[in-house]
N, C-alpha and C positions, 0 to 999 in steps of 0.2 A: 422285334424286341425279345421276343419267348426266343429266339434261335443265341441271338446275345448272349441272353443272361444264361442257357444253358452251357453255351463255349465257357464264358467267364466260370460258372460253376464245376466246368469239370477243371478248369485250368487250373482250380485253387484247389481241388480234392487232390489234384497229382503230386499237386507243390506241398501238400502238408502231409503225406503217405510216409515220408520218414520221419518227420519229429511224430506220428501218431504207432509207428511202430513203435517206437524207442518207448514210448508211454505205456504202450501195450505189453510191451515185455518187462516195464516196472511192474505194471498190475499182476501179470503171470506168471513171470522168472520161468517161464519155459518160450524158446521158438515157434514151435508148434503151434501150441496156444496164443502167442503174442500173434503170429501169423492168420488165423483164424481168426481170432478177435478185429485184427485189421480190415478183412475182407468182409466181415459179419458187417463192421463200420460204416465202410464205403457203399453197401448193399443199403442199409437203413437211409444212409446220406440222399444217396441217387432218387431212393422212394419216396424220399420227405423233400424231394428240391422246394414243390412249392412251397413250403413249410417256412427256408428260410427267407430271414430278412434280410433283404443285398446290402443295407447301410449298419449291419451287426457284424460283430468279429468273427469270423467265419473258423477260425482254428478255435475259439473257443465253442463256437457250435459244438464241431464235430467231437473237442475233449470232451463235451458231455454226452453225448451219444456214447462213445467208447464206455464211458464211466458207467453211466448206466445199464449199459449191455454186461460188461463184467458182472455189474452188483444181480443183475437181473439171473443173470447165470449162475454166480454162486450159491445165490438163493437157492435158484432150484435144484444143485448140486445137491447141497445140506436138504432139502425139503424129499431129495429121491432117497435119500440114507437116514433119514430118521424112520426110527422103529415105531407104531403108536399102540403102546402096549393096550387090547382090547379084553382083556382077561379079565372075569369078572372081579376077581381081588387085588388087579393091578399087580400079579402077581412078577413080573418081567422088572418093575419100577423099583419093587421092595428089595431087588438083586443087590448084591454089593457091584460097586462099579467096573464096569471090563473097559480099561486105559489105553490098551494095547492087544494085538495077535498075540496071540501064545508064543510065538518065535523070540519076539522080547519081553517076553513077562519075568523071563528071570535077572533081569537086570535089576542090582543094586538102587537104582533110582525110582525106577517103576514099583519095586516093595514099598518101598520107602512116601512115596505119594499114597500110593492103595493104603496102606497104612493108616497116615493121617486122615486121609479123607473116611475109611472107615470106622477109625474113632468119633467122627464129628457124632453129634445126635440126629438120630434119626430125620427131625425135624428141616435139617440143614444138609444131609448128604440125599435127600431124595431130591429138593430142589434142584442141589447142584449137579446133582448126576443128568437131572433133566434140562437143564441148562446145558451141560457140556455134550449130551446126544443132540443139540441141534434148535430145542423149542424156543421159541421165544417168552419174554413173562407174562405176556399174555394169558399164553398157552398153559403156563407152567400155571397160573393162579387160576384158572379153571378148571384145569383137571384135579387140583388138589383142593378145590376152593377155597382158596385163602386169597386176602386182600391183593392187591398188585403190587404196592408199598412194601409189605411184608416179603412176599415172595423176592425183592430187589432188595431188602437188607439183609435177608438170609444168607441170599447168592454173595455179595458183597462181602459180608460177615467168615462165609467161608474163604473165597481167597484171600481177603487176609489173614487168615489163620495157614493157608497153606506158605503164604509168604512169606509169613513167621516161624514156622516150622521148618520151612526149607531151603530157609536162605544160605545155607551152604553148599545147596545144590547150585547157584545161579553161576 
């Protein structure tokens, strides 16, 4: 029985390796990546056989394994690149925001967003600044201790105002 269901299981891992590429490189818009991710895929699959259920969709097993692995990754992507400013005046946070590497900071658009965002008030471009480095609101409303609600109108509050302000850039 165990030797069955393992044939049966790898036969269906083989047969679904191209529509799970194809999926992979929506997620990634890179080869590379989509090709990793696949193999990352089929690695989790094989580990968790016992896991699945023979009389469940089996393609959709595996798209949510992939799914998860992407979000899993990206996370930790954003979680290795965020800054946590530890200074005792939060001194990194009160910065005005850095949008871009200096190679494009001189771009007509890039002014033009720094701009508005550093017109907002204080109260709203620190959120959003800590927002767009990574934090989540969580994050954001504990480090600032402000309500959760509030820290999500803030943020909110701001892009709309950047969208209104820059709808000619779109």
């Amino acid at each position: 029985m165990k030797i069955m269901r393992t044939e049966s299981f790898t036969r269906d891992l083989i047969n679904v390796q191209n529509d799970l590429l194809r999926f992979a490189y929506k997620l990634t818009a890179n080869h590379e990546d989509a090709n990793d991710l696949l193999q990352e895929t089929s690695l989790k699959a094989l580990d968790n056989e016992e896991k699945y259920a023979a009389e469940t969709n089996f393609k959709g097993w595996m798209y949510t394994i992939m799914r998860n692995l992407f979000i899993n990754n990206y996370r930790k992507a954003v979680r290795d690149q965020t800054y946590v400013d530890q200074t005792d005046n939060l001194f990194y946070l009160n910065q005005s925001i850095d949008l871009a590497d200096e190679s494009t900071e001189s771009s007509h658009d890039l002014k033009e967003i720094r701009r508005v965002v550093n017109a907002l008030p204080k109260e709203y471009r620190i959120p959003f600044a800590m927002y767009v480095s990574g934090f989540k609101y969580r994050e954001i409303a504990e480090k600032l201790g402000l309500p959760l609600g509030t820290v999500k109108s803030r943020i909110y509050f701001t892009r709309q105002k950047l969208q209104q302000e820059l709808k000619d850039f779109r």
